[in-house]
C-alpha positions in Angstrom: 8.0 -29.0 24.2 8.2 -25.3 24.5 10.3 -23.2 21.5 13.5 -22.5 24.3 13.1 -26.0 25.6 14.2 -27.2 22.8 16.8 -25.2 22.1 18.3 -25.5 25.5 18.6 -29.2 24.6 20.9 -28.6 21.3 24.6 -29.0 21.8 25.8 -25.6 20.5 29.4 -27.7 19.7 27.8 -29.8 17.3 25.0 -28.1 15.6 24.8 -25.2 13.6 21.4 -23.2 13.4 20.7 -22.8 9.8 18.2 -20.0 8.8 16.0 -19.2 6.1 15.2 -15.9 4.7 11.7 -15.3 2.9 8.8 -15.8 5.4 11.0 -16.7 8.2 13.6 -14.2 9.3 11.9 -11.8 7.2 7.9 -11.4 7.1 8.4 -10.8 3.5 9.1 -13.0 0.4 12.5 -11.4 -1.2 11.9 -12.1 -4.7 8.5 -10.0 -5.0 10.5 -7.4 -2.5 12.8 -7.2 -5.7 9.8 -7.4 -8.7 7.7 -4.8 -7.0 10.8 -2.5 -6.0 12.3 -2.6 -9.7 9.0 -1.9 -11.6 8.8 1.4 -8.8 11.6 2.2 -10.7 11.0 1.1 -14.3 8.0 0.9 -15.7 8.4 -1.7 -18.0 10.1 -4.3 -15.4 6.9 -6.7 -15.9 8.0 -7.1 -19.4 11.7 -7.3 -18.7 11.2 -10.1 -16.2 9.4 -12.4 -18.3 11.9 -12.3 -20.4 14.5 -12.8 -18.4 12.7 -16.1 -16.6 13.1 -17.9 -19.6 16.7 -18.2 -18.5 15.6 -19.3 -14.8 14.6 -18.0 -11.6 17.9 -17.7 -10.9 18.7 -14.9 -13.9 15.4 -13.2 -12.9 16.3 -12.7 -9.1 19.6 -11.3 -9.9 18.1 -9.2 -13.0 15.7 -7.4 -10.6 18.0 -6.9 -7.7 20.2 -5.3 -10.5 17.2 -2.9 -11.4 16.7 -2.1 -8.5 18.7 -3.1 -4.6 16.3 -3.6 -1.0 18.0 -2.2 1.2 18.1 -4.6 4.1 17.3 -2.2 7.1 13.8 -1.6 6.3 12.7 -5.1 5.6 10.3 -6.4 8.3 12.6 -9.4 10.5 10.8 -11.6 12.3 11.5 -10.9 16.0 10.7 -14.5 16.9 13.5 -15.6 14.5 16.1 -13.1 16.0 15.4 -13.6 19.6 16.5 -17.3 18.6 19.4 -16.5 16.8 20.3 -14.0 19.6 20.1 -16.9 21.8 21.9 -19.6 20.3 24.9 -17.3 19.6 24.7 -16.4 23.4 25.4 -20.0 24.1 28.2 -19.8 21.5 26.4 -21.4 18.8 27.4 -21.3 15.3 24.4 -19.7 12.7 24.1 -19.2 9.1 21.8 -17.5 6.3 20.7 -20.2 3.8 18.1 -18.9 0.8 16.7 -19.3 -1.9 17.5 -15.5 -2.8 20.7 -14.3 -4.4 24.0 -14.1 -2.8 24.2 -10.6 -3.0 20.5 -10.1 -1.1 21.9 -12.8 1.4 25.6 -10.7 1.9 23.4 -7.6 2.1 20.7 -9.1 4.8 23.8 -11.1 6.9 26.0 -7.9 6.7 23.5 -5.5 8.1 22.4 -8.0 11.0 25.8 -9.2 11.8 24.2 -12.5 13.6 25.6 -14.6 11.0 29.0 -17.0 10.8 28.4 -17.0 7.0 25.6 -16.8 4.5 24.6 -18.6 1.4 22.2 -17.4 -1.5 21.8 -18.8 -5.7 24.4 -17.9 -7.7 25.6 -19.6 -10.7 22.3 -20.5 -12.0 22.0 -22.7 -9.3 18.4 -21.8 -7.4 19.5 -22.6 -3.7 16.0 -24.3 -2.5 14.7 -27.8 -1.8 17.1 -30.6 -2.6 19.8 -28.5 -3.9 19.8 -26.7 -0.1 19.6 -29.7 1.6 22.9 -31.1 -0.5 25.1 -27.9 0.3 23.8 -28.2 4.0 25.0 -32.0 4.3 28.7 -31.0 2.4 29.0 -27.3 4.8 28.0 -29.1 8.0 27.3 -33.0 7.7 24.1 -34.7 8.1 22.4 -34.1 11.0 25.2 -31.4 11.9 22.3 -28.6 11.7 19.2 -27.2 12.9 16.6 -25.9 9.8 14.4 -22.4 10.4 12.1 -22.4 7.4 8.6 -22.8 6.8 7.5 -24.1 3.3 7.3 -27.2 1.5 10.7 -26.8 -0.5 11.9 -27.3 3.3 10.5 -30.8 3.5 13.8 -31.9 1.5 16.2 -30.1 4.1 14.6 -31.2 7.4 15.5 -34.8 6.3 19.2 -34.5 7.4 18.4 -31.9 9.9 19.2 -32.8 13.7 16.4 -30.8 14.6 13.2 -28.7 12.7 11.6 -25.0 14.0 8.7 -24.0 11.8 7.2 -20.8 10.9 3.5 -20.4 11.4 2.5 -23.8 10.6 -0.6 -25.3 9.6 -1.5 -28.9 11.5 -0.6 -30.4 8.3 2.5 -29.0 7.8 3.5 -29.4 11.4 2.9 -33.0 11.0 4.8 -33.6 7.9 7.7 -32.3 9.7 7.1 -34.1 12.5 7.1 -36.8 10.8 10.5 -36.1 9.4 12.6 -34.9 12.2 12.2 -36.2 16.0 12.9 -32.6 17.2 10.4 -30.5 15.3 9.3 -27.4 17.1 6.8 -24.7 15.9 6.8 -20.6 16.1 3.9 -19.3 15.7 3.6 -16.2 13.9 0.5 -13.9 13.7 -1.6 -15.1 10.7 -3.5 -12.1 8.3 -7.1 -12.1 9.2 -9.9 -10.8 7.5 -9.5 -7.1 9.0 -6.3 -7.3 7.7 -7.4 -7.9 4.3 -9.8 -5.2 4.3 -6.9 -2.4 5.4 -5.1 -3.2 2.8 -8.3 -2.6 0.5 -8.6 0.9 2.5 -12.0 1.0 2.4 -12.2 4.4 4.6 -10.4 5.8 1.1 -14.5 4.9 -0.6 -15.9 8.0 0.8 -13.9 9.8 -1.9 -16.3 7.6 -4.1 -19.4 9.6 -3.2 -18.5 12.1 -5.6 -20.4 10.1 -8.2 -23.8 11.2 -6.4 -22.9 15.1 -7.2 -24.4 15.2 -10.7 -27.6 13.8 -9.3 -27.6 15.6 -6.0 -26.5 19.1 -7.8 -29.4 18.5 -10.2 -31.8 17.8 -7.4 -32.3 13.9 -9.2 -33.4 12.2 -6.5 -35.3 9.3 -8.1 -34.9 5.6 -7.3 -33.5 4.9 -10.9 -30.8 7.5 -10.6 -30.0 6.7 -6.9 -29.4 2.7 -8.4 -27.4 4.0 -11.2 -25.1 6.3 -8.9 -24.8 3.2 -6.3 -23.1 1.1 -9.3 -21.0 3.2 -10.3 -19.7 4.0 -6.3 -19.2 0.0 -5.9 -17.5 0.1 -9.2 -14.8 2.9 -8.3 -14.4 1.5 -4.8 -13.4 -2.0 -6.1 -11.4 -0.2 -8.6 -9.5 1.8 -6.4 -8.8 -1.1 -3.7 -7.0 -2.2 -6.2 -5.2 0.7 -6.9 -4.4 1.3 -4.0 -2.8 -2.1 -3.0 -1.0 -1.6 -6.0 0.5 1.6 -4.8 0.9 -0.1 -1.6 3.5 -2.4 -3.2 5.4 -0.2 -5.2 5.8 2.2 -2.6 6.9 -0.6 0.1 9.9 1.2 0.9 9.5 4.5 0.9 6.2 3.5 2.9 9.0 1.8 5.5 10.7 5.0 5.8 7.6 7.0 6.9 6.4 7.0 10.6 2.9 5.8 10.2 2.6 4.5 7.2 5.1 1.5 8.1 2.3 -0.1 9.9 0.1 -0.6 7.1 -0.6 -4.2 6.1 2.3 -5.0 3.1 5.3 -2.9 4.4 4.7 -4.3 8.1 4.7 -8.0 6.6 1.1 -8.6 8.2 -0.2 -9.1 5.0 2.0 -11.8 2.3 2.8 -9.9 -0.8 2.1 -12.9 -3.5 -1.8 -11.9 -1.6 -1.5 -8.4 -2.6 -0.3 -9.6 -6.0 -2.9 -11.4 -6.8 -5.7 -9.0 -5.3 -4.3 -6.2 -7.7 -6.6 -8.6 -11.0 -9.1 -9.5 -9.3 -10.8 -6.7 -7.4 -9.5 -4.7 -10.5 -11.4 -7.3 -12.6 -14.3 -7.0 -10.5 -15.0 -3.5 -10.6 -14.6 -3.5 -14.4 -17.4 -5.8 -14.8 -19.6 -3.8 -12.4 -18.7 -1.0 -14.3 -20.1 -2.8 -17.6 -23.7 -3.7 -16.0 -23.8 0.2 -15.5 -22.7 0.8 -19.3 -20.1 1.8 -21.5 -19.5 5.2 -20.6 -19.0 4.4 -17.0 -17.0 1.4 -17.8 -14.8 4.6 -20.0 -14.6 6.7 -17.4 -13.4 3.9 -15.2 -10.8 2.7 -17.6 -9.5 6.1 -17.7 -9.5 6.2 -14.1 -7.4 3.0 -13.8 -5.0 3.6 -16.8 -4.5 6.9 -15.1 -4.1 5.8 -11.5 -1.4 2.9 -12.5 0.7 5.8 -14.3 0.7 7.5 -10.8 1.7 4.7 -8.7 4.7 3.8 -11.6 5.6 7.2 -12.4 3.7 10.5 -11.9 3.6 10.3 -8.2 7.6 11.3 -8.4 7.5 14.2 -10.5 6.7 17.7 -8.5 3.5 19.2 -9.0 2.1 16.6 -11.9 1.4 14.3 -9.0 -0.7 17.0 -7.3 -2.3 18.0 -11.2 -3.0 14.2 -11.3 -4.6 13.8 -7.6 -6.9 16.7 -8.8 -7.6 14.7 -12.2 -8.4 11.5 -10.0 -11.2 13.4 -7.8 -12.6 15.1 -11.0 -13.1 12.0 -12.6 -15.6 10.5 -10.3 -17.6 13.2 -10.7 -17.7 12.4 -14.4 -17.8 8.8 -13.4 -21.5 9.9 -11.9 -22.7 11.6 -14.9 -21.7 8.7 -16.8 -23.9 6.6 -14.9 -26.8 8.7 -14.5 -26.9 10.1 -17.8 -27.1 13.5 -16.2 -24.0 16.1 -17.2 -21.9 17.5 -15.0 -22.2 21.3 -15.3 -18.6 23.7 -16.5 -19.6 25.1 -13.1 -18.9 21.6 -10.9 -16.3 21.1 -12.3 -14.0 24.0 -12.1 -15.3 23.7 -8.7 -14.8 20.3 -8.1 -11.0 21.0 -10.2 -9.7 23.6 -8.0 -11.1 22.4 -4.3 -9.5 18.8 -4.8 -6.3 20.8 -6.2 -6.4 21.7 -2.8 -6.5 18.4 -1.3 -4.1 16.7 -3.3 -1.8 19.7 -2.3 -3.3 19.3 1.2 -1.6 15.8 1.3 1.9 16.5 0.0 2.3 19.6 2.4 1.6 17.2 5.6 4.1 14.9 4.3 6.1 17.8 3.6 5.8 18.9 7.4 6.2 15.6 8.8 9.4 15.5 7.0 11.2 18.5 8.2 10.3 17.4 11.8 12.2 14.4 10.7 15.3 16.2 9.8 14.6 15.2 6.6 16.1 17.1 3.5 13.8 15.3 0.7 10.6 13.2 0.9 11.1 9.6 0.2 9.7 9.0 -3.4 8.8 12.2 -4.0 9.4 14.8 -6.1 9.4 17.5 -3.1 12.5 18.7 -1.1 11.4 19.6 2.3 12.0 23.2 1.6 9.7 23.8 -0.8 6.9 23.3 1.7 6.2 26.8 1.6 5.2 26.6 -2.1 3.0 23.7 -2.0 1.4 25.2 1.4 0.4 28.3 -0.4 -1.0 26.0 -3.9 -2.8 24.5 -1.0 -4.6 28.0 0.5 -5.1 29.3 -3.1 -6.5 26.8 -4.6 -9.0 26.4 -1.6 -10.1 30.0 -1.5 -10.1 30.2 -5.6 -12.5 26.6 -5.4 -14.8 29.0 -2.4 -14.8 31.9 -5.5 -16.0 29.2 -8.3 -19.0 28.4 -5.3 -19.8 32.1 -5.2 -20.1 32.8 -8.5 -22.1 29.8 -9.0 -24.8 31.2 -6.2 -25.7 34.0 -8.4 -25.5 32.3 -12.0 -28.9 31.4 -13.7 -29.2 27.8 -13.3 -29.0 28.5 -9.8 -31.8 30.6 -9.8 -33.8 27.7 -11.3 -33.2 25.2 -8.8 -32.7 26.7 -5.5 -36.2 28.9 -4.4 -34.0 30.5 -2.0 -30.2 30.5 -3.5 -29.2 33.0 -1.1 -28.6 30.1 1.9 -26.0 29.3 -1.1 -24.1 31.6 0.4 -23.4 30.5 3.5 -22.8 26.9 2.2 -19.4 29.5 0.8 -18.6 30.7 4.2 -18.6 27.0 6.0 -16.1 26.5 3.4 -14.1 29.4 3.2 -13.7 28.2 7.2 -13.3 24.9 6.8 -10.9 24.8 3.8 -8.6 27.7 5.7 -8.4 25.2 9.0 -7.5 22.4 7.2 -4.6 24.5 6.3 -3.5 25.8 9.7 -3.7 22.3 11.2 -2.1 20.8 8.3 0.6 23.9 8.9 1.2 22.8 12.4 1.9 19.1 12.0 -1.3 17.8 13.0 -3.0 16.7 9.4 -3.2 13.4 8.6 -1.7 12.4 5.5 -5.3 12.0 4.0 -7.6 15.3 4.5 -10.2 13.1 3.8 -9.5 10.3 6.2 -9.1 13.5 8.5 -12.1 14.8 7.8 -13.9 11.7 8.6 -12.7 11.3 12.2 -13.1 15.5 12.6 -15.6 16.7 14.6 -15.8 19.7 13.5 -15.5 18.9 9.9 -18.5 16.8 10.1 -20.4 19.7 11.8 -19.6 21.5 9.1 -20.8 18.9 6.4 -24.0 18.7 8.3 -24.2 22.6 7.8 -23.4 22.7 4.2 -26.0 19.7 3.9 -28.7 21.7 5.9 -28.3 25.0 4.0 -28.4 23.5 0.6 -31.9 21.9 1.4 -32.9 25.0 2.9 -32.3 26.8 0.0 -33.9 24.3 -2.5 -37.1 23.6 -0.4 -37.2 26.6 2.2 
């Protein structure tokens, strides 16, 4: 029987449709909504909420919606969910909010929607789920006197008195436990995460940053097996590493992320992905990539705790504060370089890296200024967890020239220092490896000026035709000059 089959057949005068919240009218669960959101705010909230679960679920939902409130407009519903409660009220039936969350979440969610008669959430110690739902259901509107939305085992308990069951994305199993339980059992189905998914959420397009840990080789012209090998570990070892930082950043920044334009698409703030999966993934690609890092040895695995210890900070804090999230972008890049020496054994010249320093000072500043600029086309007076007003676009636009043209100078004077002389028979084609940047770096900047940069140059740089042209050059006149 089809969804609005069903519901045609309910007799709006004696049901009323009873909804839950987590994974059914939103494609979120609220209570990691609330963790996640309050350690965005306060670093030590994993701390504060074990301690505070001692005293019950109950005390550790309201503890973290006290650190820190969701605001209820930029959850992701359901639409599936509303289009049925939009129906049933348009046949004048009756339709409440019943979760497991706190009162004060459900209030905030019913008040914003205003498609609800009245809504219920725990309060009082009392953890509104399972048998404990099922009992206030039965005393609020009499056994079978309701209709159940929900779509987890806890349910099992309130779809025994329920006149009539709609799931949630159901497996066969679960659809025939219910069935099993209620006579009128129908089943939404709801767009499961799939592999692809998965790997968005890991970012992998963010690994070409990761190649950075083939400069010491490449810029010593070490192009032995060994060395290649040792390089490759330490590029899987950063790009397991940093999939898990960046799902990590991914939740903490699930609202702000909401508020932006294009970034409210990516897997955890658009629901396609469950958050207790991005919880989970945070360990163990983390855990992954420091056991890589350990085969390759215990410098790299160093470098890489650095990296990560760093990289946490940002996400919790440093991203926030003006400038010293820009300073620690550039500290990021850097350290991948050194991440390559560490694994190679081959050192990483002063000259690399004040070059590397100031070109990626660029980049990072290259990112905040598009944000900037997408923001004041917004109407926007400050970006959403940032450190920025939109106003001061016009500082961090010219960090971001500056730094590009002071990272071309670092090149330059590098062309006519003495190690260069050593490697390159013909160190002159050096110099137009400095002109294809001095271009490409000052483009970046005018499209990034005009709106049209995506918020990642390199992610940019990677779908640019012209920037990979003029990777190809740089590529060509460096070999020209060491073999020519």
């Amino acid at each position: 029987m089809g969804v609005w089959m069903s519901i045609a057949n309910w007799n709006p005068a004696k049901l009323t449709l009873v909804v839950d919240l987590d994974d059914t009218l939103i494609r979120t669960d609220s209570l990691l909504e609330n963790f996640w959101a309050a350690w965005s705010v306060q670093w030590h909230t994993p701390l504060e909420a074990l301690r505070t679960l001692f005293r019950g679920r109950v005390a550790l939902k309201q503890k973290l919606g006290e650190i820190s409130r969701i605001d209820p407009a930029r959850l992701p519903y359901n639409p599936e969910v509303i289009d049925m409660i939009e129906q049933w009220r348009g046949r004048g039936g009756q339709v409440a909010l019943v979760t497991g969350a706190t009162q004060a979440m459900a209030d905030a969610v019913a008040g914003h929607l205003g498609l609800f008669d009245c809504a219920y959430g725990s309060s009082d110690g009392i953890n509104l789920t399972g048998s404990r739902k099922a009992a206030l259901l039965e005393e609020k509107f009499g056994p079978a006197g309701y209709s159940y939305i929900g779509d987890a085992p806890a349910d099992f308990a309130v779809w025994q008195s329920a006149a009539a069951a709609v799931t949630i994305n159901p497996s066969k199993a679960f659809q025939a436990k219910v069935e099993a339980l209620v006579a009128d059992a129908t089943h939404l189905p709801a767009r499961r995460a799939g592999v692809r998914d998965y790997l968005e959420a890991m970012r992998p397009h963010q690994w070409l940053k990761n190649v950075l840990v083939f400069l010491p080789m490449l810029a010593a012209h070490a192009l032995d097996l060994v060395t290649a090998l040792q390089a490759v570990l330490a590029f899987v070892a950063f790009s397991l590493v940093a999939s898990a930082t960046y799902i990590l950043n991914d939740l903490l920044d699930l609202s702000a992320d909401r508020a932006h334009p294009r970034k409210c698409q990516r897997p955890f703030a658009s629901g396609r992905v469950r958050l207790i999966h991005g919880t989970w993934m945070v360990p163990v690609l983390g855990a992954a990539g420091a056991l890589t890092a350990l085969a390759g040895g215990l410098q790299l695995f160093g470098v890489l705790l650095v990296y990560a210890i760093v990289t946490v900070l940002y996400s919790v804090k440093l991203k926030r504060l003006a400038m010293v999230d820009i300073c620690t972008l550039a500290v990021l890049y850097t350290l991948r370089v050194l991440a390559g020496s560490a694994a190679t054994a081959i050192p990483s010249s002063l000259w690399l890296l004040a070059f590397s320093t100031f070109f990626f000072f660029s980049l990072a500043a290259v990112k905040r200024y598009a944000e900037l600029i997408d923001g004041a086309a917004s109407g926007k007076v400050i970006a959403a967890g940032r450190g920025y007003h939109v106003d001061d676009r016009a500082i961090v636009g010219n960090i971001m020239v500056s730094s590009g043209l002071v990272s071309v100078l670092v090149l330059a004077l590098y062309a006519n220092s003495e190690p260069v002389q050593m490697l390159y028979r013909h160190p002159e084609f050096l110099w137009g490896v400095c002109l294809v940047l001095l271009f490409w770096t000052n483009r970046v900047a005018l499209l990034t000026h005009r709106g049209q940069m995506h918020d990642d140059p390199v992610v940019f740089a990677m779908r640019d035709r012209i920037s990979l042209a003029c990777g190809a050059v740089v590529g060509l006149l460096a070999l020209a000059g060491a073999v020519a």
